[in-house]
C-alpha positions in Angstrom: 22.7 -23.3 30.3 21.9 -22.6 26.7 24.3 -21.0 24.3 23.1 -17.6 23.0 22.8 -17.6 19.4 23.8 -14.9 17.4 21.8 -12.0 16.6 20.1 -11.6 13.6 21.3 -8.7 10.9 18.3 -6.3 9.7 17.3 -7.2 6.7 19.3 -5.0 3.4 16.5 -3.5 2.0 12.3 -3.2 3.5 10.2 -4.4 1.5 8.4 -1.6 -0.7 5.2 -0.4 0.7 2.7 0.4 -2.4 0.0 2.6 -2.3 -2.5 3.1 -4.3 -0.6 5.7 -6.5 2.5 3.5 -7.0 0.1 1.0 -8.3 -1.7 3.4 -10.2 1.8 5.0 -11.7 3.4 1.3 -12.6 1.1 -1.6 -12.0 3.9 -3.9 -12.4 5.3 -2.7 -9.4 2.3 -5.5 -7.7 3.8 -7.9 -9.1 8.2 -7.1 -8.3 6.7 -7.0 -4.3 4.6 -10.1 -4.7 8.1 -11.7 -5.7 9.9 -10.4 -3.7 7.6 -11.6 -0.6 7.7 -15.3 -2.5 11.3 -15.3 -2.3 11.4 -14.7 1.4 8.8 -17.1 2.7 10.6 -19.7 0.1 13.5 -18.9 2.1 12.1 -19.3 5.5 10.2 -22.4 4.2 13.3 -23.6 3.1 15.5 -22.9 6.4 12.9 -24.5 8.6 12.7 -27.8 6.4 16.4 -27.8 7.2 16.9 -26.8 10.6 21.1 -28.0 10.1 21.6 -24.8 8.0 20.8 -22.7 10.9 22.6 -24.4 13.6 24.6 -27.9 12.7 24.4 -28.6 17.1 20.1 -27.4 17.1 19.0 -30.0 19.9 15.6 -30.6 17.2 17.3 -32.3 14.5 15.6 -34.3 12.5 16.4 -36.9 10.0 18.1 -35.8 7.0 15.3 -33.7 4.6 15.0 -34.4 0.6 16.8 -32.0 -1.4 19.5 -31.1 1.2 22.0 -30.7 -1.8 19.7 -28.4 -3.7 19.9 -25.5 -1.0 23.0 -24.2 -1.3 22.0 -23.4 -5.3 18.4 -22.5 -3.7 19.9 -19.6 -1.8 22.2 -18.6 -4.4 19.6 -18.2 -6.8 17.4 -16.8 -4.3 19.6 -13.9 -3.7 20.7 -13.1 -6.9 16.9 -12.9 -8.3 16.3 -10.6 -5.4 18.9 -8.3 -6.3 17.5 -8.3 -9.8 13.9 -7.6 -8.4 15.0 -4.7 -6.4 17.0 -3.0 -8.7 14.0 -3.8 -11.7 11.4 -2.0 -8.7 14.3 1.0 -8.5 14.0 1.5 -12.3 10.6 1.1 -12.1 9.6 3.7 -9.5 12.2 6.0 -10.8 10.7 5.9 -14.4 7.4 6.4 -12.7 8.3 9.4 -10.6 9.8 11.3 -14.0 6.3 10.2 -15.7 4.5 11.7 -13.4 5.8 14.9 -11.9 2.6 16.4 -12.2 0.9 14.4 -10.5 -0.9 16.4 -7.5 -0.9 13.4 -4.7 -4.5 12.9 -4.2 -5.4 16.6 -3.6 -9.2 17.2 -5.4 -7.7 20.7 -6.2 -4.7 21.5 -8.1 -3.2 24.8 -7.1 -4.1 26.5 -10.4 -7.8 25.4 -10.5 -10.4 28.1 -10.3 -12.6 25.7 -8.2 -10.3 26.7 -4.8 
């Protein structure tokens, strides 16, 4: 019989879904996801090349990886450049949203416009 491993935590914070508008509003907004996306896969990448991290008793152990001593400062620097990136996309979209209050969400009419 196997031992159940523990369950995984949600992650802190989804990953920011842009539309076309958010692009539109702050175009380096692209960009602060595109990290942010690099920084996870890095991570998985990372976890699966050393399988000890996850589970020191993992019955598919492999011989010992290059760069096992980097990982702990990996992670570290991982998670503090995420941090930055997400509060960076917070100021971003925040400066964006007081930019553009007028802004009439895709609608072809505004309220006002003698077209209606």
């Amino acid at each position: 019989m196997t031992t159940p491993r523990p369950a995984r935590r949600a992650p802190e914070d989804p990953h920011a879904i842009l539309s076309p508008f958010d692009v539109m509003d702050a175009p380096e907004l692209a960009a602060l996801v595109l990290l942010e996306h690099a920084i996870e896969v890095a991570w998985v990448a990372v976890l699966a090349q050393h399988v000890e991290l996850l589970d020191s008793e993992a019955p598919f152990m492999r011989a010992p990886q290059p760069g096992a001593d980097l990982t702990t400062p990996f992670f570290d620097s991982a998670h503090a450049l995420t941090l930055v990136l997400r509060r960076y996309r917070a100021a971003v979209t925040q400066a964006a949203a007081s930019r553009d209050v007028s802004r009439n969400d895709g609608f072809a009419f505004g309220p006002n416009d003698d077209n209606v």
